[in-house]
C-alpha positions as CSV (number, residue, x, y, z in Angstrom):
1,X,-159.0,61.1,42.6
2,X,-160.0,61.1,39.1
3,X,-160.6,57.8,37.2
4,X,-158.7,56.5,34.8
5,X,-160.6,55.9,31.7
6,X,-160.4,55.2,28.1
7,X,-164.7,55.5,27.2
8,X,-167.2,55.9,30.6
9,X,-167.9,53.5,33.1
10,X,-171.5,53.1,34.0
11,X,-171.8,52.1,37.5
12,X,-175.0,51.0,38.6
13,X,-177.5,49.4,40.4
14,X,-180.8,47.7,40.7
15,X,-183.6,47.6,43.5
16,X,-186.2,44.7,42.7
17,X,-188.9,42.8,43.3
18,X,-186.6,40.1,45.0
19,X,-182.9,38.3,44.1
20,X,-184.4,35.5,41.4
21,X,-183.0,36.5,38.5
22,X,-185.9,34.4,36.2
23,X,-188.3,35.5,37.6
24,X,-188.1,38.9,40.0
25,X,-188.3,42.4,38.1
26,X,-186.2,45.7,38.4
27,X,-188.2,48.3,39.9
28,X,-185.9,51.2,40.3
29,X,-182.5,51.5,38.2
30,X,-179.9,54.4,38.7
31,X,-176.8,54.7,36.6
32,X,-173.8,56.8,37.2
33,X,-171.8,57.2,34.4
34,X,-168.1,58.3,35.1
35,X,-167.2,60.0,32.0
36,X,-163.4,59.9,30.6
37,X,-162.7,64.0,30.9
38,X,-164.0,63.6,34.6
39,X,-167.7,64.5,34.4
40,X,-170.7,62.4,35.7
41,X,-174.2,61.9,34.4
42,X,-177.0,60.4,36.6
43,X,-180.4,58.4,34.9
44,X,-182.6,56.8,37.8
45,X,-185.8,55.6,36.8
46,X,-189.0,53.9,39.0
47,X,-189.8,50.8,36.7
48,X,-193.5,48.8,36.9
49,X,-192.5,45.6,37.4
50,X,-195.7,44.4,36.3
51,X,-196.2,41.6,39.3
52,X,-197.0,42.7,43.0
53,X,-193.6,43.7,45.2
54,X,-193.3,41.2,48.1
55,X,-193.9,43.1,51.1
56,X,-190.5,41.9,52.7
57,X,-188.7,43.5,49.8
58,X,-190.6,46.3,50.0
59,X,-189.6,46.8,53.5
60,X,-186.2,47.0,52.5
61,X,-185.9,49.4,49.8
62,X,-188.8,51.0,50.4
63,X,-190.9,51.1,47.2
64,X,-194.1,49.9,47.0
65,X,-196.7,48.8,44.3
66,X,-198.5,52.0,44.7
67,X,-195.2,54.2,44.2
68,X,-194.8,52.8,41.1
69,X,-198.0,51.9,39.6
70,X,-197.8,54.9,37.2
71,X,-194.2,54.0,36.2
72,X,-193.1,53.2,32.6
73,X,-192.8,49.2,32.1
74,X,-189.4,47.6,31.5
75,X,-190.2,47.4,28.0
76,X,-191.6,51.3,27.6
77,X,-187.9,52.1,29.9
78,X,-185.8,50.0,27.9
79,X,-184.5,51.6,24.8
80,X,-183.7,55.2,26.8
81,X,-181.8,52.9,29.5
82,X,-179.6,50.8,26.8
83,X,-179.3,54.2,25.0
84,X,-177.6,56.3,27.8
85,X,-175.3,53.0,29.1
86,X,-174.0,53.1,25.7
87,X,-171.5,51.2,24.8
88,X,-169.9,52.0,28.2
89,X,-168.0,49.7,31.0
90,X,-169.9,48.2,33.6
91,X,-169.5,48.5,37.6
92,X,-171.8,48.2,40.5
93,X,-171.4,46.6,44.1
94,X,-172.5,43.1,43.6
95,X,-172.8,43.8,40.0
96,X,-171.3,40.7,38.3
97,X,-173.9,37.6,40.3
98,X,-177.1,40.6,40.6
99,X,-177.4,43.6,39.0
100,X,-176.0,42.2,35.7
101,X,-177.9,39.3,35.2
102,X,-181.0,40.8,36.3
103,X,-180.5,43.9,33.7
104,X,-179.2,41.3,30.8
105,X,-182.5,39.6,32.0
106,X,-184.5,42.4,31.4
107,X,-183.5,43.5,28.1
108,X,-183.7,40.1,26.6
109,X,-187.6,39.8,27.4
110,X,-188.3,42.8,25.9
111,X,-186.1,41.4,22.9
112,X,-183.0,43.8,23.0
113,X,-180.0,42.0,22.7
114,X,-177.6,44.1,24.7
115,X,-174.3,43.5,23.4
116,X,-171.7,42.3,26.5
117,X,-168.9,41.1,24.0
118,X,-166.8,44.1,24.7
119,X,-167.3,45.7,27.8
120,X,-165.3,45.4,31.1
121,X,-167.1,44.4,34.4
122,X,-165.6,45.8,37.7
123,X,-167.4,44.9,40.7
124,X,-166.5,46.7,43.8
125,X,-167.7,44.7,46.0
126,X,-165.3,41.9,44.9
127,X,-162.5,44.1,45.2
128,X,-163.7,45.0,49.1
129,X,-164.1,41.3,49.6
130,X,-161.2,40.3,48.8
131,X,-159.0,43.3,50.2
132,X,-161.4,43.4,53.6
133,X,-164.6,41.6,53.1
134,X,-167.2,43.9,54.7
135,X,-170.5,45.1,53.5
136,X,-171.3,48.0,51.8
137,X,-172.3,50.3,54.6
138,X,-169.2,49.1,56.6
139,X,-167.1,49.4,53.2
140,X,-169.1,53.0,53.4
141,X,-167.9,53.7,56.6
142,X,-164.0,52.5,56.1
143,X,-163.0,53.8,52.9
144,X,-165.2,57.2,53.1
145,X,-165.5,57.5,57.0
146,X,-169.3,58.5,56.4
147,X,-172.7,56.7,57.1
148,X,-175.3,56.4,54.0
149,X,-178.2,58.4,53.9
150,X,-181.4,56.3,52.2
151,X,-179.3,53.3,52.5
152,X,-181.2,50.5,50.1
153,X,-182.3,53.2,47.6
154,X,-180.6,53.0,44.4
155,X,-179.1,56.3,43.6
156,X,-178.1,56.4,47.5
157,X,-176.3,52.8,47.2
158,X,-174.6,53.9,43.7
159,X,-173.1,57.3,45.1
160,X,-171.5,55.5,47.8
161,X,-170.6,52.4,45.8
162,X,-168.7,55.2,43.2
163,X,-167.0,56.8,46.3
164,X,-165.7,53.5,47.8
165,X,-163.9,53.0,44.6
166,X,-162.6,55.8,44.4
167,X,-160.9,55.3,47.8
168,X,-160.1,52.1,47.3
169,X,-158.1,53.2,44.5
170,X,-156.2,55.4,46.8
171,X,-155.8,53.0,49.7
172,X,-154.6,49.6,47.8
173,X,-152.4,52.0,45.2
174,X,-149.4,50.1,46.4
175,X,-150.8,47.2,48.3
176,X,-149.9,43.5,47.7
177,X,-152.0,40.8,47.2
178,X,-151.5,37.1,46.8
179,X,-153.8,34.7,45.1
180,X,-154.7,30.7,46.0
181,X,-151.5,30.1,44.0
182,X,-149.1,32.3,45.9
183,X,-148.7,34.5,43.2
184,X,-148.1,38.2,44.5
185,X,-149.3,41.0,42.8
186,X,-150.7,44.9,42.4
187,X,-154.1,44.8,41.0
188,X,-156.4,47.2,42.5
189,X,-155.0,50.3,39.8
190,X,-156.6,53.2,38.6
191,X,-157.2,50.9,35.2
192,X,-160.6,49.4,34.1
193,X,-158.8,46.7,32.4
194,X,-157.0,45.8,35.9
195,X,-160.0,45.9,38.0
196,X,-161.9,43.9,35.4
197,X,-159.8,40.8,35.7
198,X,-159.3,41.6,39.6
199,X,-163.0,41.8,40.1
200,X,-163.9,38.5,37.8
201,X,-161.4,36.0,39.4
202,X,-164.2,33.8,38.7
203,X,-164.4,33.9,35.2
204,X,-168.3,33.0,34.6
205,X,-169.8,32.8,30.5
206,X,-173.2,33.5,31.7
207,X,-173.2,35.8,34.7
208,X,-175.7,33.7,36.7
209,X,-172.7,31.2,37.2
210,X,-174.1,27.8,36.3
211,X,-171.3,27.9,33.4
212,X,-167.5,28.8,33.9
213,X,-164.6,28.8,32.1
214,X,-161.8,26.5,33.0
215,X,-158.0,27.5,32.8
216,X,-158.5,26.1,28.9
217,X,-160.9,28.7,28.2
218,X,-163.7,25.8,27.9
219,X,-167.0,26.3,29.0
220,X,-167.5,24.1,31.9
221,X,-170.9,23.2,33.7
222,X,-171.1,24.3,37.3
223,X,-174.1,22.7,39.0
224,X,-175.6,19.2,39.1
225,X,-174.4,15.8,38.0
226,X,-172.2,17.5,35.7
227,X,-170.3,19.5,37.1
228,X,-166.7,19.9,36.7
229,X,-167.4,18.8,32.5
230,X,-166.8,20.9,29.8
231,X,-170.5,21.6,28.1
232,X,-169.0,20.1,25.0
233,X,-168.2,16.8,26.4
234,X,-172.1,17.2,28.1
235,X,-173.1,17.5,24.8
236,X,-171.1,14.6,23.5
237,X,-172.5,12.1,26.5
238,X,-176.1,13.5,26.8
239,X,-177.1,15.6,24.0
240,X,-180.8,15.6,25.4
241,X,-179.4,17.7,28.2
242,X,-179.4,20.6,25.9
243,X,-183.2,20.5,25.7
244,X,-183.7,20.3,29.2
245,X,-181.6,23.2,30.1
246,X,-183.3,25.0,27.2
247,X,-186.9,24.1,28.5
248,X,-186.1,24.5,32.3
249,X,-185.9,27.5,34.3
250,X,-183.1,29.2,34.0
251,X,-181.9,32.5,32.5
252,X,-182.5,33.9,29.6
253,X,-179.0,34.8,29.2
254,X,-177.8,31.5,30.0
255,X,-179.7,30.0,27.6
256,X,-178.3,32.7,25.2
257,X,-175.0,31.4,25.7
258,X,-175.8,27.9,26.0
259,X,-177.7,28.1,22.4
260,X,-173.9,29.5,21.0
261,X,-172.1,26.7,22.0
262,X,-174.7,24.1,21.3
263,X,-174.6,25.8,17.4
264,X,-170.6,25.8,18.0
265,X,-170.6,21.9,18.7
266,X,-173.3,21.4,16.4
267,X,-171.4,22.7,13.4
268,X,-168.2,20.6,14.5
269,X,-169.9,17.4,14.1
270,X,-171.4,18.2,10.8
271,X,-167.7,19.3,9.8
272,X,-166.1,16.0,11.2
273,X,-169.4,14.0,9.7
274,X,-168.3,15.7,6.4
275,X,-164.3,15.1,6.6
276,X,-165.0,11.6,7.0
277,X,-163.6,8.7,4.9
278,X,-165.8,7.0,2.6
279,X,-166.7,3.6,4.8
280,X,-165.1,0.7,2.7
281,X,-168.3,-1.7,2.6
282,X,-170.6,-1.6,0.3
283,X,-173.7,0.2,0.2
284,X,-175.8,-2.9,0.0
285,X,-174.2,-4.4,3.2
286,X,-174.0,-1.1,5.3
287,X,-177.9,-0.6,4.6
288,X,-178.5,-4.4,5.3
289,X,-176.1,-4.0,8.8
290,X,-177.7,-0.3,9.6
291,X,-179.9,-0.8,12.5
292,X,-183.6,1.0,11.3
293,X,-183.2,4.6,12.9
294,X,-186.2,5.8,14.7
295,X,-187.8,9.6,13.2
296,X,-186.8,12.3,15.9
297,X,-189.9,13.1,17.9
298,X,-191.3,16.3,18.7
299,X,-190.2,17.4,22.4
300,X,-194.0,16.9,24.6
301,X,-194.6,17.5,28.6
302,X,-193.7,13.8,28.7
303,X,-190.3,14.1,27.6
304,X,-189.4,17.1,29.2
305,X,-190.7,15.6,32.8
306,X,-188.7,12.6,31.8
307,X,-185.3,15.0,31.1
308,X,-186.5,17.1,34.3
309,X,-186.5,13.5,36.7
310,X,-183.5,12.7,34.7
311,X,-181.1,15.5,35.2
312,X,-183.1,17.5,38.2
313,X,-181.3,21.0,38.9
């Protein structure tokens, strides 16, 4: 079967130093790109990763710090990888909570701002999940009826991720499904529009899920004390929240997004601040009423262990 595409679908995939998103390092990518008139070009690269690989990981996928001690850097990689991705879809097997992040991850340390305002996300292993939930060598093994040869290498994992699709395609053509609401419907389609909302149920704003968006199409916090609240009303109750999310450790990319709606809410209340109604008393009383208001201070390691005892992921 041949995909149905309006402008190429990247599919691809990451190997690592380890699954933190902050702080681990690609050190093998491989992209797949599924072009519209049916053709396919391959990039896989061996990254440095610049810190030692963990020997349990290395175990897994089979690279090791002397295999790619010669490699290019992320930042030397970089430009050619966001270059031949283009400004193509996204899809990958786990590619919306791993390889995504990690890769947005990437690109902002190096200080390229890869632009994800207009691309669609289909992760395949979502769509297995739900349909079957299986892994990928049993998803492998259904869909394709074949085993994987170099399992856990990257260019191994993407060819087979890009096949099960492909057969999923075929298989769930005319199969129903039905959501937590009891709403039946057809959504695994030869369409990358489809299989983006299918495959992102869960609709996150910064990939590493610790924001969502509600039904509303707020931005809601998704971990700690605060979860469940829109960011907006976080801001309203705790402002000094912002700075501790900003100076803790979390992604880049979540900080990205969390910086766009702190300027967003920031630019409301100077807007309401401005609309406001002249106050009725006079200038004399209001400054003789006005509690003395205390210079903003610098943030220091005090306040930010304060904020971290305070809020604590």
């Amino acid at each position: 079967m041949k995909l149905n595409l309006k402008r190429p679908l990247a599919f691809f995939d990451l190997e690592a130093t380890g699954v933190n998103v902050g702080s681990d390092r690609i050190v093998e990518i491989a992209v797949l790109k599924a072009m519209p008139d049916g053709s396919e070009v391959i990039l896989t690269k061996r990254i440095n990763p610049e810190i030692p690989i963990p020997l349990v990981t290395s175990l897994i996928h089979g690279i090791y710090d002397e295999d790619i001690k010669d490699a290019p850097t992320f930042a030397q990689a970089a430009e050619e990888i966001a270059s031949f991705i283009g400004d193509a879809d996204l899809a990958g097997y786990n590619s919306n909570k791993f390889d995504i992040p990690m890769l947005l991850e990437e690109f902002l340390r190096v200080g390229i701002d890869f632009d994800m305002s207009d691309r669609k996300f289909v992760d395949v292993q979502n769509i297995f999940h739900q349909m079957e939930q299986r892994t990928l060598k049993a998803a492998y093994k259904f869909y394709c009826e074949k085993d994987i040869i170099n399992a856990h290498s990257a260019e191994a994992d993407i060819r087979a991720t890009y096949e099960v699709l492909l057969a999923q395609l075929d298989k769930y053509a005319d199969a129903d499904f039905e959501d937590k609401q009891g709403v039946k419907s057809k959504p695994v389609q030869n369409d990358v529009d489809a299989l983006h909302q299918f495959t992102n149920l869960n609709k996150v704003v910064d990939f590493a899920g610790r924001m969502v968006y509600n039904e509303n199409g707020e931005e809601v916090i998704n971990f700690g004390k605060h979860k469940g609240r829109t960011v907006e009303q976080v801001f309203d109750a705790e402002p000094s929240y912002y700075a501790w999310m900003k100076q803790g450790d979390f992604p880049l990319y979540t900080k990205k997004k969390l910086e766009e709606i702190w300027n967003r809410w920031s630019k409301k209340k100077d807007e309401q601040r401005q609309n406001r109604q002249p106050n009725q008393v006079s200038k004399h009383t209001t400054a003789q009423n006005k509690p003395k208001e205390k210079p903003a201070q610098p943030i220091n390691n005090d306040m930010l262990e304060q904020l971290k005892m305070k809020f604590g992921k």
